[in-house]
TORNU-959392 format. One record per residue: residue number from 1; residue in one letter; x, y, z of N, C-alpha, C in turn. Coordinates in nm, 3 decimals. Layout:
<sites>
num: NUM	residuo: A	n_X: X	n_Y: Y	n_Z: Z	ca_X: X	ca_Y: Y	ca_Z: Z	c_X: X	c_Y: Y	c_Z: Z
...
</sites>
This chain:
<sites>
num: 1	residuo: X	n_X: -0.551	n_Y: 2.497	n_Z: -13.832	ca_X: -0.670	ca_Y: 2.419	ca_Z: -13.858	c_X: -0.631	c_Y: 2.275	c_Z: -13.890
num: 2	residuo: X	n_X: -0.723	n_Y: 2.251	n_Z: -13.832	ca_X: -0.679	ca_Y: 2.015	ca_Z: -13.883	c_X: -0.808	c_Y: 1.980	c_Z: -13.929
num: 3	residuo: X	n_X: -0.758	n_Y: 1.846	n_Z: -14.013	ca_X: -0.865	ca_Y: 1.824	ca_Z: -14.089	c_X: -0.823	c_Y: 1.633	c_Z: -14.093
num: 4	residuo: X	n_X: -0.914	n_Y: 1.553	n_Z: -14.139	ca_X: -0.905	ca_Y: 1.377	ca_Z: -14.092	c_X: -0.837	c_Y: 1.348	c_Z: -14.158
num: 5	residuo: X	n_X: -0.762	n_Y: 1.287	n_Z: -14.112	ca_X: -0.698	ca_Y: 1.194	ca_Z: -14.201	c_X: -0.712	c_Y: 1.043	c_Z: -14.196
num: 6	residuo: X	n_X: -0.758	n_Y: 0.937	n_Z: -14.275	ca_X: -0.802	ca_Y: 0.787	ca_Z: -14.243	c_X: -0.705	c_Y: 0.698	c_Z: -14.400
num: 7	residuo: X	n_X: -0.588	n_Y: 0.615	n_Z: -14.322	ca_X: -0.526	ca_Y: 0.561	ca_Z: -14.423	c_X: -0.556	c_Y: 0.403	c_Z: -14.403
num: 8	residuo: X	n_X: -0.608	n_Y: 0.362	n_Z: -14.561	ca_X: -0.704	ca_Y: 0.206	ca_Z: -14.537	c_X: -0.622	c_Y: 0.156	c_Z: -14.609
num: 9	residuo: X	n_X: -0.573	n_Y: -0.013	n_Z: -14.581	ca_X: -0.549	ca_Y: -0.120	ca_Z: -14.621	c_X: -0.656	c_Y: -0.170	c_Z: -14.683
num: 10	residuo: X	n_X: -0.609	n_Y: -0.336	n_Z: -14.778	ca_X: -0.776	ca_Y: -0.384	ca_Z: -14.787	c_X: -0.789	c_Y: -0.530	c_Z: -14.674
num: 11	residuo: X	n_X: -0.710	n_Y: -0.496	n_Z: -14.592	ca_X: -0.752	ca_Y: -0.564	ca_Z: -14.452	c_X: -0.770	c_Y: -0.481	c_Z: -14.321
num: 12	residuo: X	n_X: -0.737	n_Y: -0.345	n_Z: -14.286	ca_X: -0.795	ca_Y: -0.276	ca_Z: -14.182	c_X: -0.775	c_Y: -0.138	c_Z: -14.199
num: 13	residuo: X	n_X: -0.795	n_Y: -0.059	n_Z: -14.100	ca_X: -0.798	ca_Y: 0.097	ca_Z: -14.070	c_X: -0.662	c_Y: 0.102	c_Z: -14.033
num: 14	residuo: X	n_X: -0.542	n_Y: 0.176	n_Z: -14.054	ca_X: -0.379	ca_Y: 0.213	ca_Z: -14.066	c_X: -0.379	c_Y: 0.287	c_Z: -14.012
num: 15	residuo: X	n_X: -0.416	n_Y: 0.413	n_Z: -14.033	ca_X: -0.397	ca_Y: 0.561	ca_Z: -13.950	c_X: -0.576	c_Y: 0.598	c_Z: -13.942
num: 16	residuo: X	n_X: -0.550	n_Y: 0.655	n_Z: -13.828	ca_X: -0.742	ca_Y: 0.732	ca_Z: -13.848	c_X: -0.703	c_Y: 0.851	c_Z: -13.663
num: 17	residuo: X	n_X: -0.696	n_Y: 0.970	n_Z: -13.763	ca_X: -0.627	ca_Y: 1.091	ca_Z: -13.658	c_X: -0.680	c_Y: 1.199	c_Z: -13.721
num: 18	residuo: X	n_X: -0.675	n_Y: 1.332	n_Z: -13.650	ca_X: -0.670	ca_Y: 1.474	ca_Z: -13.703	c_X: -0.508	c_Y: 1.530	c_Z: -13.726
num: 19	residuo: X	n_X: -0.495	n_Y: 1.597	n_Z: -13.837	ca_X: -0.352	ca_Y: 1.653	ca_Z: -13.873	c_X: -0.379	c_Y: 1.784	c_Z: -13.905
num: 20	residuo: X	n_X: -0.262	n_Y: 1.812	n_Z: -13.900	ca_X: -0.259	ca_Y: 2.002	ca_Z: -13.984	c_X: -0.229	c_Y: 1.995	c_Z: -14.126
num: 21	residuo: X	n_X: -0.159	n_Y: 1.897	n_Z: -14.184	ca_X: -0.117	ca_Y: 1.881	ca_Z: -14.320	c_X: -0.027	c_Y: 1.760	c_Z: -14.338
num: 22	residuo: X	n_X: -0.096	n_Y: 1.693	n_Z: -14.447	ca_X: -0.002	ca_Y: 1.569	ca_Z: -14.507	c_X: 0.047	c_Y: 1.616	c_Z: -14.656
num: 23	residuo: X	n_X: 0.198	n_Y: 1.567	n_Z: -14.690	ca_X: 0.257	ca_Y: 1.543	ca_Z: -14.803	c_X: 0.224	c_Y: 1.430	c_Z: -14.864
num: 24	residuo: X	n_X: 0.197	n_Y: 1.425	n_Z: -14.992	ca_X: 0.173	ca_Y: 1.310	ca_Z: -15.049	c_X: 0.278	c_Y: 1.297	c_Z: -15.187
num: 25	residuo: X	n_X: 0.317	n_Y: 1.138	n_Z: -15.203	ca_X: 0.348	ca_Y: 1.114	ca_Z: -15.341	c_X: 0.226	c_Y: 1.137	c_Z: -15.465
num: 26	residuo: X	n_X: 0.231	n_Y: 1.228	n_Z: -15.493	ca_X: 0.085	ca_Y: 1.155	ca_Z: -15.650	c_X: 0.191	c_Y: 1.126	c_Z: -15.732
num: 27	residuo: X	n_X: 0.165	n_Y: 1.144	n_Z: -15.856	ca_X: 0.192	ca_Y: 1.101	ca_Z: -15.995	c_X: 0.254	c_Y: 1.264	c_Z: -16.075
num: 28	residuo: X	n_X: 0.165	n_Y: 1.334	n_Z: -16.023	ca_X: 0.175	ca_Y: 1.436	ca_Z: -16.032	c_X: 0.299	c_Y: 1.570	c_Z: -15.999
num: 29	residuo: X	n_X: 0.328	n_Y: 1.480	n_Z: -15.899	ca_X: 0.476	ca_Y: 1.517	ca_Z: -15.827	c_X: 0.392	c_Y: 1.538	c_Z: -15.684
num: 30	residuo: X	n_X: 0.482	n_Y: 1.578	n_Z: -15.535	ca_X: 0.463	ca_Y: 1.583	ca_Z: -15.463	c_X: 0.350	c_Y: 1.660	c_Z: -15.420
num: 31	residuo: X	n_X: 0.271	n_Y: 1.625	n_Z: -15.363	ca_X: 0.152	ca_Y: 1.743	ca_Z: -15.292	c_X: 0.087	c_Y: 1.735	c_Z: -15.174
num: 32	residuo: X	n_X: 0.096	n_Y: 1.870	n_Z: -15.113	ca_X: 0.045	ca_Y: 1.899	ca_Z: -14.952	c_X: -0.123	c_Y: 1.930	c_Z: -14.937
num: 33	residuo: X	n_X: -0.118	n_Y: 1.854	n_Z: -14.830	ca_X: -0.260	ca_Y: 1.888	ca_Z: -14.785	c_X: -0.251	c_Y: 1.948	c_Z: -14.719
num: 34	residuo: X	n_X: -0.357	n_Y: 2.096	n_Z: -14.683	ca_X: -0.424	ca_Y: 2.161	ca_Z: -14.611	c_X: -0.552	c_Y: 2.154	c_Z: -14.561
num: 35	residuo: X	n_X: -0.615	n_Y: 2.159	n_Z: -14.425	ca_X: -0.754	ca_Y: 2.173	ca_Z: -14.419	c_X: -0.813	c_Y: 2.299	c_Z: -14.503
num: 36	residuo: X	n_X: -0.910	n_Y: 2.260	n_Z: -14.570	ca_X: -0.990	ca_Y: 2.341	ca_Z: -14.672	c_X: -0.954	c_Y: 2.329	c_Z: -14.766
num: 37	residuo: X	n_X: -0.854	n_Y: 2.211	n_Z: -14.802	ca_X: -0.844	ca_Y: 2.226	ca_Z: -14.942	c_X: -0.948	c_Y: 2.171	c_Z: -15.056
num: 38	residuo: X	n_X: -0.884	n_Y: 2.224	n_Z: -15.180	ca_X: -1.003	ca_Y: 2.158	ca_Z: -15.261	c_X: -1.034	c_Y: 2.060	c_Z: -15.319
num: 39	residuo: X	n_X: -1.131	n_Y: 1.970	n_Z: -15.316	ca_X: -1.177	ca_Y: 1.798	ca_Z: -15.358	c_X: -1.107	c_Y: 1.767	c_Z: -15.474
num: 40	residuo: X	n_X: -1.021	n_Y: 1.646	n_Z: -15.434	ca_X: -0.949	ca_Y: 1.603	ca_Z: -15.526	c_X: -0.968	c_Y: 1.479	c_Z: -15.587
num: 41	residuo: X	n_X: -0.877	n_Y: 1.384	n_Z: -15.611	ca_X: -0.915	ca_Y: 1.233	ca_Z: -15.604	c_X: -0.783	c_Y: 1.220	c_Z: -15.708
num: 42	residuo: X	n_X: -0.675	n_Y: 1.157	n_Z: -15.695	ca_X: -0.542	ca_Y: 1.145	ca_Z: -15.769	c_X: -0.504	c_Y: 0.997	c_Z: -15.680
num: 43	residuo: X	n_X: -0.401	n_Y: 0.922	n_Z: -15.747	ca_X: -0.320	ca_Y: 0.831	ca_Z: -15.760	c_X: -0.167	c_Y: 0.856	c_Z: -15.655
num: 44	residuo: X	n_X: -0.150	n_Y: 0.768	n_Z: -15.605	ca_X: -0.041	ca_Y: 0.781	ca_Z: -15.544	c_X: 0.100	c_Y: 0.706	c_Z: -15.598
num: 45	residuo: X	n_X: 0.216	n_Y: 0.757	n_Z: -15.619	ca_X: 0.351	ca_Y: 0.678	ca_Z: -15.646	c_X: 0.372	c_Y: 0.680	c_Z: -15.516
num: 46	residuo: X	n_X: 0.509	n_Y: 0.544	n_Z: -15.587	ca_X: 0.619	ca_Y: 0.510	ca_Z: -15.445	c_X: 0.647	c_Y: 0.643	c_Z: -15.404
num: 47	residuo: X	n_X: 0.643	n_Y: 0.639	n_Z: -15.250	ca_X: 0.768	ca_Y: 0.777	ca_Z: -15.214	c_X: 0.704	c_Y: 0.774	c_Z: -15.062
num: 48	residuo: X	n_X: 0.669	n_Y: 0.933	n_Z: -15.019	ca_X: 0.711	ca_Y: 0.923	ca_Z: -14.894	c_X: 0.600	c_Y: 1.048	c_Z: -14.830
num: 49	residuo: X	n_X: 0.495	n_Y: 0.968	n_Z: -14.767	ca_X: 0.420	ca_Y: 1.070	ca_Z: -14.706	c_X: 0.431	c_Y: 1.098	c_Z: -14.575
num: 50	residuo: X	n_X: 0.444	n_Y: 1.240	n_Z: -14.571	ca_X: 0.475	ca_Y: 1.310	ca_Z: -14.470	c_X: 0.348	c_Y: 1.366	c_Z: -14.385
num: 51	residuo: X	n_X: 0.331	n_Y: 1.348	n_Z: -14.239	ca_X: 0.190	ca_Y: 1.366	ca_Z: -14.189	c_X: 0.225	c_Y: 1.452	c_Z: -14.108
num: 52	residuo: X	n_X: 0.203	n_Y: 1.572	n_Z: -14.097	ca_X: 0.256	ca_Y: 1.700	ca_Z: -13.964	c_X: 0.083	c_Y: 1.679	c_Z: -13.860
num: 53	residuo: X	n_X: 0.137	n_Y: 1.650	n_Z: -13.776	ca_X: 0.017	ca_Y: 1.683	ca_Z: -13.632	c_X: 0.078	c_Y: 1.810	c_Z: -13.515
num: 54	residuo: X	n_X: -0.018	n_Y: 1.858	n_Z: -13.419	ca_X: -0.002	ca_Y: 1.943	ca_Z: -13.369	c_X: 0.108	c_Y: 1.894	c_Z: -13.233
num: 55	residuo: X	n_X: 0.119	n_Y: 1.795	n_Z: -13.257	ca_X: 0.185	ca_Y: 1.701	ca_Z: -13.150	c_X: 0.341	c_Y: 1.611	c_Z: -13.201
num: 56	residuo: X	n_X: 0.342	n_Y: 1.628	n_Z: -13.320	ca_X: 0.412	ca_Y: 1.544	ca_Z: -13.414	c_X: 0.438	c_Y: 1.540	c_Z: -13.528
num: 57	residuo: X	n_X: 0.577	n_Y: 1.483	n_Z: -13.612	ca_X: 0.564	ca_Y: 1.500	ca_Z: -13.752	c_X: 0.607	c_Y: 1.305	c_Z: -13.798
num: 58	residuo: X	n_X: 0.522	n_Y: 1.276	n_Z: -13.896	ca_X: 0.566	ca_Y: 1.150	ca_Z: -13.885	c_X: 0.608	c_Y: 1.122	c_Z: -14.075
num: 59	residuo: X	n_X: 0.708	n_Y: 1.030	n_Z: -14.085	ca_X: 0.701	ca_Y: 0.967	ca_Z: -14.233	c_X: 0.702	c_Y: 0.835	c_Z: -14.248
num: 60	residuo: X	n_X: 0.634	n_Y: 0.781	n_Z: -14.335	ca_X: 0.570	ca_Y: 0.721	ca_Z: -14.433	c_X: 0.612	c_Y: 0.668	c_Z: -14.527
num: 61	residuo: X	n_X: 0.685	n_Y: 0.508	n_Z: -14.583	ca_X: 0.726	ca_Y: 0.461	ca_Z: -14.732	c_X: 0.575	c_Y: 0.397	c_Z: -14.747
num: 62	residuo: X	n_X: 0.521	n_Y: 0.463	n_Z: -14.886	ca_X: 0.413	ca_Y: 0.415	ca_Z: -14.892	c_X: 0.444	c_Y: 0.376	c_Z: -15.063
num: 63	residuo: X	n_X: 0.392	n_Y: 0.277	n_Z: -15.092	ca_X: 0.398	ca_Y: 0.238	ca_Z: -15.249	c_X: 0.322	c_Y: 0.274	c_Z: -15.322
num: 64	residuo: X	n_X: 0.190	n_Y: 0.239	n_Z: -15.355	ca_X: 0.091	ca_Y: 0.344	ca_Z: -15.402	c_X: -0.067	c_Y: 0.336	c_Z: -15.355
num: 65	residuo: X	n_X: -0.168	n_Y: 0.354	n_Z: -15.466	ca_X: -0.277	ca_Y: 0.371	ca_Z: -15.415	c_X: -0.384	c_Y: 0.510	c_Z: -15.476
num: 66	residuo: X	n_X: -0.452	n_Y: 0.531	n_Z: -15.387	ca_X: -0.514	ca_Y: 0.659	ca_Z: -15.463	c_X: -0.559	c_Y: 0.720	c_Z: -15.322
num: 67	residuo: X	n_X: -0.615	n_Y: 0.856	n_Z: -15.379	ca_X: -0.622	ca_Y: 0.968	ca_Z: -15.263	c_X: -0.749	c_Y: 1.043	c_Z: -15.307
num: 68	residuo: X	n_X: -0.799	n_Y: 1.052	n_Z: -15.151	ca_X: -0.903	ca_Y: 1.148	ca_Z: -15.191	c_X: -0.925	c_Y: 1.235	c_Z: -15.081
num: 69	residuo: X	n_X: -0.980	n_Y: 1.348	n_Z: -15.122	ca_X: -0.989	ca_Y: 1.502	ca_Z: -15.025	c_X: -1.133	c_Y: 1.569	c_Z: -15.062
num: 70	residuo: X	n_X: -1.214	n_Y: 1.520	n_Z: -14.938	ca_X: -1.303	ca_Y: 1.646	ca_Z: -14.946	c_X: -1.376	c_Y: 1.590	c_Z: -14.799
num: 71	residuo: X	n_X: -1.427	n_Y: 1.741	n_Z: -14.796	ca_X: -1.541	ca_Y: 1.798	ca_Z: -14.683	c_X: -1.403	c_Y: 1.757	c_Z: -14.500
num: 72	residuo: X	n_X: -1.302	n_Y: 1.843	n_Z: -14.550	ca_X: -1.217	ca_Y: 1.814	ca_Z: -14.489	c_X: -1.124	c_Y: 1.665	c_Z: -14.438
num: 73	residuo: X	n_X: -1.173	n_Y: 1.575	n_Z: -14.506	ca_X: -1.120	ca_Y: 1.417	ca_Z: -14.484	c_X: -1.030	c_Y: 1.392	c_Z: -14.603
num: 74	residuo: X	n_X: -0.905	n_Y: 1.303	n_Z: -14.517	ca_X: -0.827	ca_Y: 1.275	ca_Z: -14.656	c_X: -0.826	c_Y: 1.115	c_Z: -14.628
num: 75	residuo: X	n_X: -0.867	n_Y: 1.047	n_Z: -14.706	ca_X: -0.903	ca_Y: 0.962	ca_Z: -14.709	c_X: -0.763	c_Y: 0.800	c_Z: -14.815
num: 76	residuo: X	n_X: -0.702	n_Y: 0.792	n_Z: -14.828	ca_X: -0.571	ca_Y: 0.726	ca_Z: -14.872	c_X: -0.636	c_Y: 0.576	c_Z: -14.876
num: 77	residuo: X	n_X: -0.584	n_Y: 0.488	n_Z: -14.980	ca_X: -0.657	ca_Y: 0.399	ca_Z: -15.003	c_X: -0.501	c_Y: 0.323	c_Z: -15.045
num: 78	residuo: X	n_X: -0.437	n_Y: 0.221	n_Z: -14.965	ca_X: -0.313	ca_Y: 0.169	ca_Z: -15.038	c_X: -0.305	c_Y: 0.041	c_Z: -14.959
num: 79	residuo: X	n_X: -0.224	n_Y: -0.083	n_Z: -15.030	ca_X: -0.157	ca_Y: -0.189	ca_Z: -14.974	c_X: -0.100	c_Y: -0.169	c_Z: -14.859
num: 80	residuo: X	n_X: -0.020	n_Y: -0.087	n_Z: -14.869	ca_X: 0.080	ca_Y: -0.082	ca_Z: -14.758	c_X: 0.148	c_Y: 0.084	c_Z: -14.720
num: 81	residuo: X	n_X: 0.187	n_Y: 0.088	n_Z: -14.572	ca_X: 0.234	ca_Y: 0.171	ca_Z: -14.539	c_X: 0.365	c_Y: 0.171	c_Z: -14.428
num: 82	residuo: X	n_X: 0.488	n_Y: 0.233	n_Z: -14.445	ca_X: 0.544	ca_Y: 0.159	ca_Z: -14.293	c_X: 0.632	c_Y: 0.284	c_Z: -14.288
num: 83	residuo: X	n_X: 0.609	n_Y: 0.295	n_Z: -14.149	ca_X: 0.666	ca_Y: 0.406	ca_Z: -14.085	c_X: 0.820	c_Y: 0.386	c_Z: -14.074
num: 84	residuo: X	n_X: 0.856	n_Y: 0.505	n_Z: -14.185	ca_X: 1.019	ca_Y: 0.504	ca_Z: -14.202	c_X: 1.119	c_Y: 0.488	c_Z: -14.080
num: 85	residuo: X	n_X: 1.096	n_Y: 0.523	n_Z: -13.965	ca_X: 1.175	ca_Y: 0.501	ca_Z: -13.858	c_X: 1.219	c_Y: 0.349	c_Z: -13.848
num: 86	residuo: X	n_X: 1.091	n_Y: 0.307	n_Z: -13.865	ca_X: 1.040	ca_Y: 0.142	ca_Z: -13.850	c_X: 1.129	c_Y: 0.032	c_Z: -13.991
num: 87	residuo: X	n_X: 1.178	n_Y: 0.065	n_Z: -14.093	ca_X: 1.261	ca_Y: 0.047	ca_Z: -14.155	c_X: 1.351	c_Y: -0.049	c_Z: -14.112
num: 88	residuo: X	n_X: 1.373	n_Y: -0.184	n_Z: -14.139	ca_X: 1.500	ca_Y: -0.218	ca_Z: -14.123	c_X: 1.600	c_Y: -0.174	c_Z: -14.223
num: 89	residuo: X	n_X: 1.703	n_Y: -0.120	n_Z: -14.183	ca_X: 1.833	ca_Y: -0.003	ca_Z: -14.294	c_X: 1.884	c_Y: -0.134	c_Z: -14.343
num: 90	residuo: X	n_X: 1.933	n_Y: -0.212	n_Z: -14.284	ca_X: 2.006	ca_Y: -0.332	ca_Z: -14.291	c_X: 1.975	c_Y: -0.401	c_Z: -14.407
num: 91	residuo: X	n_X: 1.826	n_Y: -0.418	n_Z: -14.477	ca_X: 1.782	ca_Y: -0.453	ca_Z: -14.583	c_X: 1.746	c_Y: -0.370	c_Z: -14.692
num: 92	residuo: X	n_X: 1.725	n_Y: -0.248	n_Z: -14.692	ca_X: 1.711	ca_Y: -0.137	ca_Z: -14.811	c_X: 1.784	c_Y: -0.173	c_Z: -14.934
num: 93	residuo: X	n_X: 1.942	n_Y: -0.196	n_Z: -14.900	ca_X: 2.014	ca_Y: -0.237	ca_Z: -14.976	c_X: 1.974	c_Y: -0.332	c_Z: -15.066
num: 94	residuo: X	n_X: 1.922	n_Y: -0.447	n_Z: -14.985	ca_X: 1.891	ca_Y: -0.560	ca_Z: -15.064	c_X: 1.739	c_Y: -0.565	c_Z: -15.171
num: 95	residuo: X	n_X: 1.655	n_Y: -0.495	n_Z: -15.103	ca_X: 1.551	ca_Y: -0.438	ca_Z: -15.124	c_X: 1.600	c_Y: -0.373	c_Z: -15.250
num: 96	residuo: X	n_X: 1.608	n_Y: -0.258	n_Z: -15.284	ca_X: 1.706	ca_Y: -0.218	ca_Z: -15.404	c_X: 1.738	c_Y: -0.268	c_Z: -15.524
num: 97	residuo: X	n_X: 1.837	n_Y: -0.373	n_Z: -15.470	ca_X: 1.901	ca_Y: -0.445	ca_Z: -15.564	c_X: 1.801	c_Y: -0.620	c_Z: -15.644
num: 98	residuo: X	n_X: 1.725	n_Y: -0.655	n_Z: -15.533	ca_X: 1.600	ca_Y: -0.694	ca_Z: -15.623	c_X: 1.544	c_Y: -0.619	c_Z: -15.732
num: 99	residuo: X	n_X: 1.474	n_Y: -0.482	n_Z: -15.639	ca_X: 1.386	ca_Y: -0.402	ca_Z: -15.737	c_X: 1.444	c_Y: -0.352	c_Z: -15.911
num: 100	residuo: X	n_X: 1.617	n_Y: -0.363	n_Z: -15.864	ca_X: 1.693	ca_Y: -0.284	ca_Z: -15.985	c_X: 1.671	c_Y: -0.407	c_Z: -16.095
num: 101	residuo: X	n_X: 1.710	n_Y: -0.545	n_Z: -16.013	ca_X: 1.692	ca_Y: -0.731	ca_Z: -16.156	c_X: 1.594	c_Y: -0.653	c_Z: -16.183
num: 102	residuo: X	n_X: 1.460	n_Y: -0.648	n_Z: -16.136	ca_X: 1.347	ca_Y: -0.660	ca_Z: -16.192	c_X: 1.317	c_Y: -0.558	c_Z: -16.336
num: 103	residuo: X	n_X: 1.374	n_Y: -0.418	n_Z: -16.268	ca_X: 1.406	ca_Y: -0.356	ca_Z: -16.419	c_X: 1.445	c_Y: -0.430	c_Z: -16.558
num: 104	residuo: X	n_X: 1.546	n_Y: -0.471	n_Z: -16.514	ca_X: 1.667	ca_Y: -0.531	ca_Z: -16.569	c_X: 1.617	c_Y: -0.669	c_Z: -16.660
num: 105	residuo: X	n_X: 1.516	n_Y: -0.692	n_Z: -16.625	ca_X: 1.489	ca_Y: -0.836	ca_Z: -16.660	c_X: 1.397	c_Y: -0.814	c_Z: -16.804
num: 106	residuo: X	n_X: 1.333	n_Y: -0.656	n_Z: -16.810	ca_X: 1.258	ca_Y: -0.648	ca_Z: -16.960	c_X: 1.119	c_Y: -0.702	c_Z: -16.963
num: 107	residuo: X	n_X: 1.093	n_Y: -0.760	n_Z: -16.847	ca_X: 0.950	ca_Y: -0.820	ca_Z: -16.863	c_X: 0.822	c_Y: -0.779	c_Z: -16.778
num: 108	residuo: X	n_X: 0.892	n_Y: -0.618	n_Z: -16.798	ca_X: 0.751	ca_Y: -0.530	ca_Z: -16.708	c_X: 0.721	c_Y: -0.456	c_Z: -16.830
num: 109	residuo: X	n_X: 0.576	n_Y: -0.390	n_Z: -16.790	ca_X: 0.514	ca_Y: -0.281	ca_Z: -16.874	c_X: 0.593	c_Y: -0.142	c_Z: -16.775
num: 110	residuo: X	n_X: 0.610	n_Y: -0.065	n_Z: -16.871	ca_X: 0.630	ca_Y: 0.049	ca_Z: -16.890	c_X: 0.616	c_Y: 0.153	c_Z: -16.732
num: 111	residuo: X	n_X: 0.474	n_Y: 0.094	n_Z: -16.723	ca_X: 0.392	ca_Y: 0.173	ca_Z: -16.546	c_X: 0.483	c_Y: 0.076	c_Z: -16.450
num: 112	residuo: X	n_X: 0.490	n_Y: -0.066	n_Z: -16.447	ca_X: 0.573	ca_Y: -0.138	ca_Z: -16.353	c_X: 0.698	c_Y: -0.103	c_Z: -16.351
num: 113	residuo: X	n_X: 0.774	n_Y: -0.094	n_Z: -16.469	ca_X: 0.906	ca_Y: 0.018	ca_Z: -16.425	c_X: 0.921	c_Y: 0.109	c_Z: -16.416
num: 114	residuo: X	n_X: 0.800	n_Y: 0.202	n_Z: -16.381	ca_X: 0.827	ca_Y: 0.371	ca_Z: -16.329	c_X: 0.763	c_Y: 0.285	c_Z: -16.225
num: 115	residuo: X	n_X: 0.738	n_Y: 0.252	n_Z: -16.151	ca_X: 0.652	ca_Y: 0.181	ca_Z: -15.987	c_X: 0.796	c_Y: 0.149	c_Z: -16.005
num: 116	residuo: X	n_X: 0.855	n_Y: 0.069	n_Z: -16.006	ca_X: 0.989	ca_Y: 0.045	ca_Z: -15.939	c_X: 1.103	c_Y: 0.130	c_Z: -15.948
num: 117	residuo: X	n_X: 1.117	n_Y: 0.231	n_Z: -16.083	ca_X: 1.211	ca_Y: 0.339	ca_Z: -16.044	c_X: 1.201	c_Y: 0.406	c_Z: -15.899
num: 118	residuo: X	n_X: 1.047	n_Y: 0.465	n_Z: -15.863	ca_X: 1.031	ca_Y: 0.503	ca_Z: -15.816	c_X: 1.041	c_Y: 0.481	c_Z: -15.615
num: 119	residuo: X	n_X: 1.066	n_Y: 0.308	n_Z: -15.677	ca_X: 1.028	ca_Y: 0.262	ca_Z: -15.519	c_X: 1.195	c_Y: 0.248	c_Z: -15.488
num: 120	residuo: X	n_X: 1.300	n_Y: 0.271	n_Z: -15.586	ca_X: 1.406	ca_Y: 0.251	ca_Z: -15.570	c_X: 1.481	c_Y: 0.415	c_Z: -15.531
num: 121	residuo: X	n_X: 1.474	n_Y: 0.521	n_Z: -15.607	ca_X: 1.481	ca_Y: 0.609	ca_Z: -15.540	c_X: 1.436	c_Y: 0.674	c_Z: -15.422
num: 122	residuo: X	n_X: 1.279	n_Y: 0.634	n_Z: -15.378	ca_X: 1.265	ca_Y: 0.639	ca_Z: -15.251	c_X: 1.351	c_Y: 0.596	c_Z: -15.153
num: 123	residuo: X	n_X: 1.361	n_Y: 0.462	n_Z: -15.144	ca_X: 1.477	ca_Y: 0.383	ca_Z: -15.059	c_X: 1.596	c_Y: 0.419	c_Z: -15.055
num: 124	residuo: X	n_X: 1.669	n_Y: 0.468	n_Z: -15.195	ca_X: 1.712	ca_Y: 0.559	ca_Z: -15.152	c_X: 1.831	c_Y: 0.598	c_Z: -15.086
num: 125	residuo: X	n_X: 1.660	n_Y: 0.683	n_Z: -15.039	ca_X: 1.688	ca_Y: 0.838	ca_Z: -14.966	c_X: 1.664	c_Y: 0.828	c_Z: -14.855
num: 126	residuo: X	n_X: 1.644	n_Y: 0.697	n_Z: -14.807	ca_X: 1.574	ca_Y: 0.689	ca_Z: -14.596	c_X: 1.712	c_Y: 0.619	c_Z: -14.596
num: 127	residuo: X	n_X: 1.786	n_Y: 0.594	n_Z: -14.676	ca_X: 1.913	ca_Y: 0.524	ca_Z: -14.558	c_X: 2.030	c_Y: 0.652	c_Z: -14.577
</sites>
């Protein structure tokens, strides 16, 4: 069974397809969608959504955002999304090692350095 999936920027439409099941980052720890599942509405962390189609499996560095599920539509609401293949590897590194100063520097709240732990272990894990 597939069910919509529509992932919005706040400048256009990103993804807008039928899938069998997406992985999502929440907050919550990782979680899969199924068609029929039940109405949700949760927050998304850095990490890495995974979209299975009947044709395809695709991933996702997505930073955050919020999520919502019902009457079969999953509906994703975030800045940004970029298809991990699509990655330049070449910069992760550097990418990284910004995100780590910024820790480092003491002048985030608490949520801004779990948003950047998080965007740093993502990265990672794609190279």
């Amino acid at each position: 069974m597939e069910f919509y999936l529509e992932v919005i920027s706040p400048e256009k439409v990103l993804i807008s397809k039928q899938v069998s099941e997406v992985t999502v980052p929440a907050y919550e720890g990782d979680m899969t969608i199924l068609a029929e599942h039940v109405n949700l509405v949760t927050f998304l962390r850095p990490g890495i959504m995974n979209e299975v189609s009947s044709s395809n499996q695709k991933r996702y560095f997505i930073e955050e955002g919020t999520v919502e599920f019902s009457r079969n539509k999953l509906l994703i609401l975030t800045p940004s999304i970029i298809d991990v293949e699509k990655i330049d590897r070449s910069k992760i590194s550097e990418q990284i090692k910004d995100l780590e100063n910024k820790v480092l520097s003491q002048k985030n709240s608490d949520k801004q350095n779990f948003l950047y732990s998080q965007k740093i272990e993502t990265l990672k894990n794609i190279t």
